[in-house]
C-alpha positions as CSV (number, residue, x, y, z in Angstrom):
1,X,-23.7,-92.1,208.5
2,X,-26.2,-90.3,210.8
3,X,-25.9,-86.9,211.6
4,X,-22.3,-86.7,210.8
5,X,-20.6,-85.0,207.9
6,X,-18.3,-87.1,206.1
7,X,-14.9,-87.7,208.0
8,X,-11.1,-87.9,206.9
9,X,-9.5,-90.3,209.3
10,X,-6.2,-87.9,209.3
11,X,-2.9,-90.0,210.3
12,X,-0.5,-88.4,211.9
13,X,2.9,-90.5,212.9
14,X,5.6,-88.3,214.4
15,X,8.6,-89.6,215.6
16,X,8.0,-89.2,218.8
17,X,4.3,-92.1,218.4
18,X,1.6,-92.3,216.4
19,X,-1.5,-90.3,216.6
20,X,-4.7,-90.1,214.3
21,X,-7.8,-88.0,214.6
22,X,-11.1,-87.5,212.8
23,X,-10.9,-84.4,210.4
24,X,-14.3,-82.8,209.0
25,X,-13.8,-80.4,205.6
26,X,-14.2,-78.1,207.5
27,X,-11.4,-78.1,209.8
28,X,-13.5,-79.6,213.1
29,X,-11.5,-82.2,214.8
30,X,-13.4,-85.0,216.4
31,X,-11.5,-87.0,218.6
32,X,-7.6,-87.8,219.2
33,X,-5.4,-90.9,220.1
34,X,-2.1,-91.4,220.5
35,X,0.6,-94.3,220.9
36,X,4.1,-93.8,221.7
37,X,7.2,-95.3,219.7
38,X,10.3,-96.0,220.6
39,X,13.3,-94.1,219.2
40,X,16.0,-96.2,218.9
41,X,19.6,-94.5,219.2
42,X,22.4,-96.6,218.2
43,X,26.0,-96.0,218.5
44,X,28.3,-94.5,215.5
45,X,25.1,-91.8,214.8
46,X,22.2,-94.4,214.4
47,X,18.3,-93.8,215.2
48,X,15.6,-95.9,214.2
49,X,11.9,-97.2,214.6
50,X,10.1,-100.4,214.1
51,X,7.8,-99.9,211.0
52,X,5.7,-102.5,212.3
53,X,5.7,-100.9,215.9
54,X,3.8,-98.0,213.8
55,X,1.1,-100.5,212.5
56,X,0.1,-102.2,215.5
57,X,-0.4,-98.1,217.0
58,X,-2.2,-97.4,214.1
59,X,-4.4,-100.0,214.5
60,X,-4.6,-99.8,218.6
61,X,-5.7,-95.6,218.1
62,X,-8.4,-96.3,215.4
63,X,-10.0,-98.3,217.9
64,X,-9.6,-95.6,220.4
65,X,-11.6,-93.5,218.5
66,X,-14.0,-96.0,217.0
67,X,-14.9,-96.4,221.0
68,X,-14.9,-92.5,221.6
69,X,-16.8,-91.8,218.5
70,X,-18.4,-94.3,217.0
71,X,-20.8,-92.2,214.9
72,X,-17.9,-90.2,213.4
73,X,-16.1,-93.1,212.8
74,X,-18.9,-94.7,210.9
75,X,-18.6,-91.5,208.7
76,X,-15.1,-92.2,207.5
77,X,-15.3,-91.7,203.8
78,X,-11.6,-91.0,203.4
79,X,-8.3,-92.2,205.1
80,X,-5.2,-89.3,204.6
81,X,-1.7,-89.7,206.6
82,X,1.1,-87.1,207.4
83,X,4.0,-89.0,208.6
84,X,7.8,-87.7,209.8
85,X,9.7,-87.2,206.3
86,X,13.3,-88.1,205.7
87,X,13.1,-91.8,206.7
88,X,14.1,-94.9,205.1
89,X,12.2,-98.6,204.6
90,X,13.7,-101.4,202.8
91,X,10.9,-103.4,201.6
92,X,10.3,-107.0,200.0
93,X,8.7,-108.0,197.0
94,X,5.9,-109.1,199.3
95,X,5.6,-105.7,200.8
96,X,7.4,-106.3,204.4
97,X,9.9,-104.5,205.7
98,X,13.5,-105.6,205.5
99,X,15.1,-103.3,207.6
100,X,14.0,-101.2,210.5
101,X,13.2,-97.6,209.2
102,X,16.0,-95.9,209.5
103,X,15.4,-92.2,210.9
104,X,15.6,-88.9,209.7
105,X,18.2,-88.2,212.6
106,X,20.4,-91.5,211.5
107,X,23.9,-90.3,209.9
108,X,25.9,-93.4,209.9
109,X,25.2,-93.3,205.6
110,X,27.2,-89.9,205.7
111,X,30.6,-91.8,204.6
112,X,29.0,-93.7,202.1
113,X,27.6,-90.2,200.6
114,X,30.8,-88.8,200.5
115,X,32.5,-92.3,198.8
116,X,29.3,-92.0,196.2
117,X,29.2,-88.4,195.2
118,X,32.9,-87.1,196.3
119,X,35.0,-85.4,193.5
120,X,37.7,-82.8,193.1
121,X,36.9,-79.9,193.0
122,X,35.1,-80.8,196.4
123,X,32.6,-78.9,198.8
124,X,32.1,-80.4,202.3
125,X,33.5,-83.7,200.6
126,X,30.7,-83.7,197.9
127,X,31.9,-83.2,194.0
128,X,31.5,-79.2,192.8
129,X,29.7,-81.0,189.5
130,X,27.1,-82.8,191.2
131,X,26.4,-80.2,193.6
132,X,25.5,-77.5,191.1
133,X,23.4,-80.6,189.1
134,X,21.5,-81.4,192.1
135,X,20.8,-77.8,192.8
136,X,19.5,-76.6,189.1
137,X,17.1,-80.0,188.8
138,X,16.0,-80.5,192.7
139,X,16.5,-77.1,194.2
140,X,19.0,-78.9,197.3
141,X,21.2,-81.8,197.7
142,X,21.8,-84.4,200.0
143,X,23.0,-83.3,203.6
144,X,26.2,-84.4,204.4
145,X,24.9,-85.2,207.5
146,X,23.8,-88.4,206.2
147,X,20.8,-87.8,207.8
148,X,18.1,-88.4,204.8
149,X,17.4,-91.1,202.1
150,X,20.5,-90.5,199.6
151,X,22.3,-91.5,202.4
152,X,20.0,-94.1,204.1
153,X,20.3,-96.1,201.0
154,X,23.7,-95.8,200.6
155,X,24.1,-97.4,203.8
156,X,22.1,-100.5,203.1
157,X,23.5,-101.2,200.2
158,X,27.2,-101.1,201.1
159,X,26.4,-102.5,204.9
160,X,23.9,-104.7,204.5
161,X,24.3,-105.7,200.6
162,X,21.9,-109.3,201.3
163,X,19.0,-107.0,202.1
164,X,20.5,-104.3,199.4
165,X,19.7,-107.6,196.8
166,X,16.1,-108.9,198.4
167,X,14.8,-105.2,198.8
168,X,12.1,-104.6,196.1
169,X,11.5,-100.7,197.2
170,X,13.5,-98.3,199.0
171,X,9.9,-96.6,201.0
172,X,10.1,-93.1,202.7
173,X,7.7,-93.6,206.1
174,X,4.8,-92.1,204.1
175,X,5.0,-94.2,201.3
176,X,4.8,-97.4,203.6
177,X,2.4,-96.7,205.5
178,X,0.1,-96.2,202.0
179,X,1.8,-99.5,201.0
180,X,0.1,-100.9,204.3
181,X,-3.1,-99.0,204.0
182,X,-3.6,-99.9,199.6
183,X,-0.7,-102.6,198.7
184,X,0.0,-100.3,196.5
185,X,4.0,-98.8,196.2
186,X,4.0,-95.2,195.2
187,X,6.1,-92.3,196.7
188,X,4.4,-89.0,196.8
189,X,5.8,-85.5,195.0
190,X,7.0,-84.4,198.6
191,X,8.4,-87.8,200.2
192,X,10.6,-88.6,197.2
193,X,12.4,-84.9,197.4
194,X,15.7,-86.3,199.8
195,X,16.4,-89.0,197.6
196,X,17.7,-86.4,195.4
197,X,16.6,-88.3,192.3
198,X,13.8,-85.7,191.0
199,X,13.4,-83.0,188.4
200,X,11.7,-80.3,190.1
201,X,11.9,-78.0,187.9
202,X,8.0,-78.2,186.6
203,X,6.1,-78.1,189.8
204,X,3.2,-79.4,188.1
205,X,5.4,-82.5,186.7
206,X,7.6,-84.3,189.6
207,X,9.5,-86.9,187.8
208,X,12.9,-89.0,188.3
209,X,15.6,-87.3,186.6
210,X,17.8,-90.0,184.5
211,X,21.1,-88.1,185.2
212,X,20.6,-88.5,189.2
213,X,19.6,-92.1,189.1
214,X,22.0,-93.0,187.2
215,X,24.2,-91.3,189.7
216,X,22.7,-92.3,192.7
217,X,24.0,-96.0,193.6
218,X,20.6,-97.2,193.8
219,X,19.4,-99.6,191.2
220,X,16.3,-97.7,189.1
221,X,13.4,-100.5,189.7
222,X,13.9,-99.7,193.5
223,X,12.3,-96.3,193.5
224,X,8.7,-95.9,193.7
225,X,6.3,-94.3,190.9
226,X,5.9,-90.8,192.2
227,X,2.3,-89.4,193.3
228,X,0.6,-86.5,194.0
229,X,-0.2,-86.0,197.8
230,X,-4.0,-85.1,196.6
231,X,-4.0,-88.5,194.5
232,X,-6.3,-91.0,195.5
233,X,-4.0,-94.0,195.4
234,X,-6.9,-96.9,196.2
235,X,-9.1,-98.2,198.8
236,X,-8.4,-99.9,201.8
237,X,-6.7,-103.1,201.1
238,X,-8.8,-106.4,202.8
239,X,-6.2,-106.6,205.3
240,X,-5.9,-102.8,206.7
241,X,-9.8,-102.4,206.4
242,X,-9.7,-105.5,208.9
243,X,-7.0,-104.0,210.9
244,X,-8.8,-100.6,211.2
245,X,-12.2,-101.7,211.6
246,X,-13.3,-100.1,208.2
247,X,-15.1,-100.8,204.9
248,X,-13.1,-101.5,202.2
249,X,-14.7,-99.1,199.8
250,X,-12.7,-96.1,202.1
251,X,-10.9,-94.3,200.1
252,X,-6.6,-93.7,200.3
253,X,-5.4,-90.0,199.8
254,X,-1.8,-90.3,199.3
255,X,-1.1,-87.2,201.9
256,X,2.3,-85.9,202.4
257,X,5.3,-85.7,205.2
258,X,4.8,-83.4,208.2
259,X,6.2,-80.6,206.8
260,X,3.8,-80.5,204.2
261,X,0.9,-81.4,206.0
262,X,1.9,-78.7,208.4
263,X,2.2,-76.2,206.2
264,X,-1.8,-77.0,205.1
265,X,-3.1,-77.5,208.7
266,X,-1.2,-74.3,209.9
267,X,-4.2,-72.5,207.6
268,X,-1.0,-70.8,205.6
269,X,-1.9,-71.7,202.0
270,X,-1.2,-68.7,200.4
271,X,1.8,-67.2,199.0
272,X,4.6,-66.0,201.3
273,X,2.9,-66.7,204.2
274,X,4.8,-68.7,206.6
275,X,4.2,-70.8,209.9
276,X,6.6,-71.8,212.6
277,X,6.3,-75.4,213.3
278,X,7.5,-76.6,217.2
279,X,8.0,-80.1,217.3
280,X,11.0,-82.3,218.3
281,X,12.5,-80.9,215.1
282,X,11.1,-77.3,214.4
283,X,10.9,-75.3,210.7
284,X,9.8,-72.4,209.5
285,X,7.9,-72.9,206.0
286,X,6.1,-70.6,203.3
287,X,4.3,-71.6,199.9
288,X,6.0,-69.6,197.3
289,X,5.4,-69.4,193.6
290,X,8.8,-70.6,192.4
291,X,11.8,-72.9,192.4
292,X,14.8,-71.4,194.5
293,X,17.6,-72.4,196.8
294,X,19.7,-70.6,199.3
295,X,22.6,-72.8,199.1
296,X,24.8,-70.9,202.5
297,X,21.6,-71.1,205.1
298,X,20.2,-74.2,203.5
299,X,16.6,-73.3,202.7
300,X,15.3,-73.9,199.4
301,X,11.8,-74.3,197.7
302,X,10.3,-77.6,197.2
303,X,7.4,-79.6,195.7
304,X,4.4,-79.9,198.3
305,X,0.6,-80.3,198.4
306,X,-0.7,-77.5,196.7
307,X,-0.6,-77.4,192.7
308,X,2.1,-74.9,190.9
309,X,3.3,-74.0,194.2
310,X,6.8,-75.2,196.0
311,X,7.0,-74.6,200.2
312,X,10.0,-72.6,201.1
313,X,11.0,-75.4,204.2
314,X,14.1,-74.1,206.6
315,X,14.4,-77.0,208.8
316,X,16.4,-77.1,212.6
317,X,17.2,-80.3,214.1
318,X,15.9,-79.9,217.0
319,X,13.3,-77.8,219.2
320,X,10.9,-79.9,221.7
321,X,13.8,-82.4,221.6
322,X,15.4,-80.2,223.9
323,X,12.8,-80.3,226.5
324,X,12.2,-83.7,226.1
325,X,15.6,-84.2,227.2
326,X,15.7,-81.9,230.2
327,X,12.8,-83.9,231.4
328,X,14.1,-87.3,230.8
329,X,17.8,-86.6,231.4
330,X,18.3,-83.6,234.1
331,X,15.3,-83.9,236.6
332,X,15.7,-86.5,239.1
333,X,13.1,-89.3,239.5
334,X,10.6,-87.5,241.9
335,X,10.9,-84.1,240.6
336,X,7.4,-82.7,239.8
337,X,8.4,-82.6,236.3
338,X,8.4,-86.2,235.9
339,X,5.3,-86.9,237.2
340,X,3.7,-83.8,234.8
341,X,3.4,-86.1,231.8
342,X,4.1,-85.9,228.2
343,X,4.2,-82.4,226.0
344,X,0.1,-82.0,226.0
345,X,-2.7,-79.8,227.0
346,X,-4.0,-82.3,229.9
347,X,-4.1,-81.1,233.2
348,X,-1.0,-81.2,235.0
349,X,1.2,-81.5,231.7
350,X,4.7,-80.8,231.5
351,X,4.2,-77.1,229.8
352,X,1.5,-75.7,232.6
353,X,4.4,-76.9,235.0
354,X,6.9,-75.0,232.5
355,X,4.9,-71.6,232.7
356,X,4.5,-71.4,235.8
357,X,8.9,-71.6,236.1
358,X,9.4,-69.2,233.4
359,X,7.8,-65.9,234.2
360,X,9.7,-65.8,237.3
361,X,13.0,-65.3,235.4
362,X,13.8,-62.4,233.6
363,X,14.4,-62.1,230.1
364,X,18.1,-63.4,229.6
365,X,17.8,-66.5,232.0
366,X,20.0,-64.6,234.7
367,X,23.2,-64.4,232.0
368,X,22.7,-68.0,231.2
369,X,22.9,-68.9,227.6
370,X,22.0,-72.1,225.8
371,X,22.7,-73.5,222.2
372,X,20.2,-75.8,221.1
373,X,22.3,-78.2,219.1
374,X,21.4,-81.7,220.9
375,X,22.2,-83.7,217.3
376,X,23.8,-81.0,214.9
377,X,21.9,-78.6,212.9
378,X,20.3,-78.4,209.4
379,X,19.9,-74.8,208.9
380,X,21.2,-72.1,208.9
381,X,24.3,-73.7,208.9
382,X,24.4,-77.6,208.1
383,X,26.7,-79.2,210.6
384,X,26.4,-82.5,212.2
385,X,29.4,-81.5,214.9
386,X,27.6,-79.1,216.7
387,X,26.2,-80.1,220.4
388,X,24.3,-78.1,222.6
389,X,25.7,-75.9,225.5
390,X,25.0,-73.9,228.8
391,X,27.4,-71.1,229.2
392,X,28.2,-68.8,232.0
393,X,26.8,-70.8,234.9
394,X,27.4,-69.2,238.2
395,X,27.2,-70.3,241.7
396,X,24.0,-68.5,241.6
397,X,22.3,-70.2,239.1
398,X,19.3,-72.4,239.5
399,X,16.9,-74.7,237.4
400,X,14.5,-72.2,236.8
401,X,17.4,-70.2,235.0
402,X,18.5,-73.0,233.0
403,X,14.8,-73.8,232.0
404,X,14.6,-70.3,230.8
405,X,17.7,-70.2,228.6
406,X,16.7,-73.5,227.2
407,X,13.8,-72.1,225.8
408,X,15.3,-68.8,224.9
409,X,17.9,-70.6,223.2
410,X,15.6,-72.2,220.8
411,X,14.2,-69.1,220.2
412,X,17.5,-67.6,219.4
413,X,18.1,-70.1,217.0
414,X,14.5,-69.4,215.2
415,X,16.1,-66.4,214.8
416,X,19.0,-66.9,213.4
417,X,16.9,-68.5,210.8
418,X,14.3,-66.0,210.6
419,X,16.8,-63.7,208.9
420,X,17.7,-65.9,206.4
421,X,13.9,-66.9,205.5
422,X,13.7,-62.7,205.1
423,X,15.9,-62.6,202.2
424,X,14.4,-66.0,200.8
425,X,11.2,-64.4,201.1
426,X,12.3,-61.1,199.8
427,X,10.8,-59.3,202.6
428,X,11.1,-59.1,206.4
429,X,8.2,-61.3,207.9
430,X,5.8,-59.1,210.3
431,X,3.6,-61.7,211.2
432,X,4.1,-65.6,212.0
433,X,1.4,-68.2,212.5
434,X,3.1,-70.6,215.3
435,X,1.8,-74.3,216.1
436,X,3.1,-77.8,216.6
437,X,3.5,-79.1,220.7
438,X,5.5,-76.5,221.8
439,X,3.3,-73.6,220.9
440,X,1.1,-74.6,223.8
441,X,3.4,-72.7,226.1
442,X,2.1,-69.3,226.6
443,X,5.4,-68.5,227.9
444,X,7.0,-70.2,225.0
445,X,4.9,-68.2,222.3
446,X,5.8,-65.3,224.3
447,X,9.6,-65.7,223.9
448,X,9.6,-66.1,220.4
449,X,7.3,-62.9,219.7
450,X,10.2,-60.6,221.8
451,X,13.1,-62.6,220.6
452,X,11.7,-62.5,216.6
453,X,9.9,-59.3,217.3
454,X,6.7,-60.0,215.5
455,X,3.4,-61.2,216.1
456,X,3.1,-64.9,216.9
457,X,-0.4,-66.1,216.2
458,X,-0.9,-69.5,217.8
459,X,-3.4,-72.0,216.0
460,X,-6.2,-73.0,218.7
461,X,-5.4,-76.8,218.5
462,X,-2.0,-76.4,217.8
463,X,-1.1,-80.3,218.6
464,X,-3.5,-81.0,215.5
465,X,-2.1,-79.5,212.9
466,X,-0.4,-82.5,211.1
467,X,-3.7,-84.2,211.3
468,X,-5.6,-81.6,210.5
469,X,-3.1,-80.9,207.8
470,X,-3.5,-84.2,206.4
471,X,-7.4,-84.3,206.7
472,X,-7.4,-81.6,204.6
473,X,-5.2,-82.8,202.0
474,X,-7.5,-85.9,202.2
475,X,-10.5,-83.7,201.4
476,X,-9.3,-82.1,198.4
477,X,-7.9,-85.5,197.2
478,X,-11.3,-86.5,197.0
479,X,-14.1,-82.6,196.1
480,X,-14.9,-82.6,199.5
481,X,-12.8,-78.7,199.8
482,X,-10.2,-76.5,197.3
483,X,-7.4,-75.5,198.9
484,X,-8.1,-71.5,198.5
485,X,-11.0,-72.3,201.2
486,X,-8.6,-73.0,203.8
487,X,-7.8,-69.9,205.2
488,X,-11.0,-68.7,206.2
489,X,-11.6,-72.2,208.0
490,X,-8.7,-71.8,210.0
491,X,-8.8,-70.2,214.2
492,X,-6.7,-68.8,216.3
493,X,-6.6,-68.9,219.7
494,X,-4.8,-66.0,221.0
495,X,-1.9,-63.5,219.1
496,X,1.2,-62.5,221.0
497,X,2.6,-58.9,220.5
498,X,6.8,-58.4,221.1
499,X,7.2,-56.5,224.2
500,X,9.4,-53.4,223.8
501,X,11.3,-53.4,226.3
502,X,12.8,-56.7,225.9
503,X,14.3,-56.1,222.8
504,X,17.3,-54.5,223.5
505,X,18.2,-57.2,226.2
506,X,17.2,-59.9,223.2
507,X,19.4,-57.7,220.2
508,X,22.3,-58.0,222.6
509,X,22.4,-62.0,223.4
510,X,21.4,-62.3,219.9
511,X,25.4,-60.9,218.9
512,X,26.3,-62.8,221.5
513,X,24.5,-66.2,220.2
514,X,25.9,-65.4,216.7
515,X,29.2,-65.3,218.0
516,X,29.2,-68.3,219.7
517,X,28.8,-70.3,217.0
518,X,31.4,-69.4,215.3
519,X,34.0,-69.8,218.3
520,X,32.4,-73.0,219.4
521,X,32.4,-74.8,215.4
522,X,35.8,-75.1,215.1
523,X,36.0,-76.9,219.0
524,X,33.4,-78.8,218.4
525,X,34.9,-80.6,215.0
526,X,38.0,-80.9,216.6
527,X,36.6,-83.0,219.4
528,X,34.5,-85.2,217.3
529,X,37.6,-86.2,215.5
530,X,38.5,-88.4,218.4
């Protein structure tokens, strides 16, 4: 091993590519690659990814950073990986994949739900009686979206019932990639959760609640045993060691879905303490001591990483997905923009062109408003009808204005959130760590801490988090740390303070934000009834 401390090879596959870095127990992070992946979108409300696509990535950024750092490499001991949740894998009896993975932003299952669990009374076309069942034993229930598991199964099995018959396992992402890394089929405490097949009720003992399978549709012998995310699941089968370049004797961790892993890597371990994560989806999540469920803003309490503890997880659809598409869909081909890059730290990236737009627009975008709502909304309202919008668009309105609302609106939409994660919490929140992508906007970070009015601490390595997450994870899994270290290991990089005399302009198009929800619902359900 050399001079090298002993290194977690930390997987972290996003939706937007894979990624993987070298994690030390302490927190250091030697080394990152990445690989994009495709995002399929297909019509009637389909999105999926090519499970194998995410193995040949996985294989092509290990190399990367056996070349970069071989020495850290050779000091692998442990393998961990934090993986997009929500998505769906039908698998073989000789482990490959039947069916693409169908993704967390996929609804086309949502009829299916509604045929499975509908009932009179009914709410949102789901049965009253399984509602209030899911809720005491989970803590949620299946979105009526159609956009998680309960669903995604549903929708093989009445759509595709030949595969339905040859599929062996229904595998969340997670769970295949450890399928991949081990051979072995397992489901972790946190990856099983939107199958809505668990009692959750005993934090310390996830297990498959008869009454929901046996409601579910899904024949029993297709769910995975269920894991631990510290469990060490295996070694590296022959066939991944090969792939990766690494003994066999390297141990597996079974690791957890982003959110999770997030929650770790954002340092915020303790109770009530809770991190805003900026991805293409964004979430604001706290550890808490017990089981609990907001049923109206859709934030409840569910098993994670950390023993005896559930993570309080209020999830938005979208958030860096917005920016994505303003790059990809609005600016024309040689707009400077284009040639900035993908959302990272490198010179001449997409977010140092962004902040040098946005400070030269007041707070309030010049009147402009934007909602957020690319591909419906999870919380605090759960609507799959909902698009996003710019309103009040003058003559005098330029790009730089529209850039500005687009990233005021997400804030605004944070906040509309925040207030419900106050009551969950039982307290208003003061102080919020932020990371994921987007928090490497200074401007960004700045928006949120006047429109939330609170600090924003930004993590110093804010596009690690997942990884680090997951390396950490990896080293409790196997003595290395305990997770009551973690706070002290974790930095960051710079805190922003809510300017006072923003906040009234902010307050105001916050009433107005609020409002237009509720005017634009209604419109927007009628015209996707055509």
């Amino acid at each position: 091993m050399g001079g090298s401390a002993p290194q977690v090879l930390a997987i972290d596959l996003g939706t937007s590519g894979m990624k993987a870095a070298l994690v030390a127990a302490d927190g250091t992070v030697t080394g990152w690659a990445e690989r994009a992946v495709p995002l399929r979108v297909l019509p009637g409300g389909g999105a999926e990814q090519d499970p194998l696509a995410w193995w040949d990535a996985l294989g092509q950024v290990v190399a990367d950073l056996g070349r970069a750092h071989p020495e850290q490499m050779r000091a692998v001991t442990t393998v961990c990986a934090s993986t997009q949740g929500e998505g769906t894998i039908a698998v073989g009896a000789d482990g490959e994949p039947l069916t693409a993975c169908i993704s967390w932003l996929d609804m086309r299952g949502a009829p299916h739900l509604r045929r499975q669990f509908g009932g009179f009374p009914a709410y949102q076309g789901m049965s009253v009686r399984r509602i209030v069942r899911w809720l005491r034993l989970t803590g949620g229930m299946p979105s009526v979206t159609g956009k998680d598991p309960a669903a995604h199964m549903l929708l093989v099995r009445d759509e595709m019932p030949a595969v339905y018959e040859r599929t062996a396992s229904f595998l969340n992402v997670l769970d295949w990639i450890n399928l991949k890394l081990t051979g072995r089929t397992v489901a972790t405490v946190d990856s099983i959760l939107t199958s809505w097949v668990t009692d959750n009720r005993r934090p310390g003992d996830i297990r498959y609640a008869p009454a929901l399978v046996a409601d579910c549709g899904i024949d029993r012998d297709k769910l995975p045993p269920i894991v631990a995310c510290t469990e060490v699941i295996g070694t590296l089968a022959p066939a991944a060691a090969a792939h990766l370049g690494l003994p066999r004797s390297v141990q597996v961790v079974a690791g957890a879905i982003d959110n999770t892993a997030a929650a770790i890597g954002a340092g915020t371990t303790g109770d009530n303490e809770p991190h805003l994560y900026l991805g293409t989806s964004s979430w604001i999540a706290a550890h808490v001591p017990g089981k609990k469920t907001d049923v109206v803003a859709g934030i409840a309490s569910v098993p994670c990483a950390i023993p005896n503890r559930y993570l309080m997880t209020a999830l938005q659809a979208t958030a860096g997905a917005n920016l994505t598409w303003l790059r990809d869909k609005i600016v024309e081909y040689d707009d400077p923009l284009l040639s900035a890059g993908h959302l990272t730290r490198d010179e001449g990236s997409i977010f140092d062109a962004f902040d040098k737009i946005i400070p030269t627009v007041p707070p309030g975008a010049n009147g402009v408003l934007y909602t957020p709502w690319l591909y419906g909304e999870r919380a605090p309202v759960d609507d799959p009808h909902l698009r996003a919008a710019f309103l009040n668009i003058s003559l005098d309105t330029n790009r730089s204005d529209l850039l500005r609302a687009v990233f005021e609106g997400v804030a605004l939409n944070t906040r509309w959130l925040a207030r419900a994660v106050d009551r969950f919490l039982g307290a208003p929140v003061t102080s919020m760590a932020i990371t994921g992508g987007g928090a490497l906007s200074d401007s960004w970070c700045q928006i949120f801490a006047d429109v939330l009015g609170i600090e924003i601490r930004r993590d110093s390595q804010p596009l690690a988090v997942n990884a680090r997450g997951a390396g950490w994870i990896g080293a409790v899994g196997t003595g290395m740390l305990s997770f009551a270290d973690i706070p002290n290991l974790m930095r960051s990089d710079q805190i922003f303070e809510p300017t006072a005399a923003h906040r009234a302009t902010y307050d105001e198009i916050f009433g107005t934000y609020q409002d237009l929800h509720k005017r634009l619902a209604p419109v927007y359900r009628r015209l996707h009834r055509r």
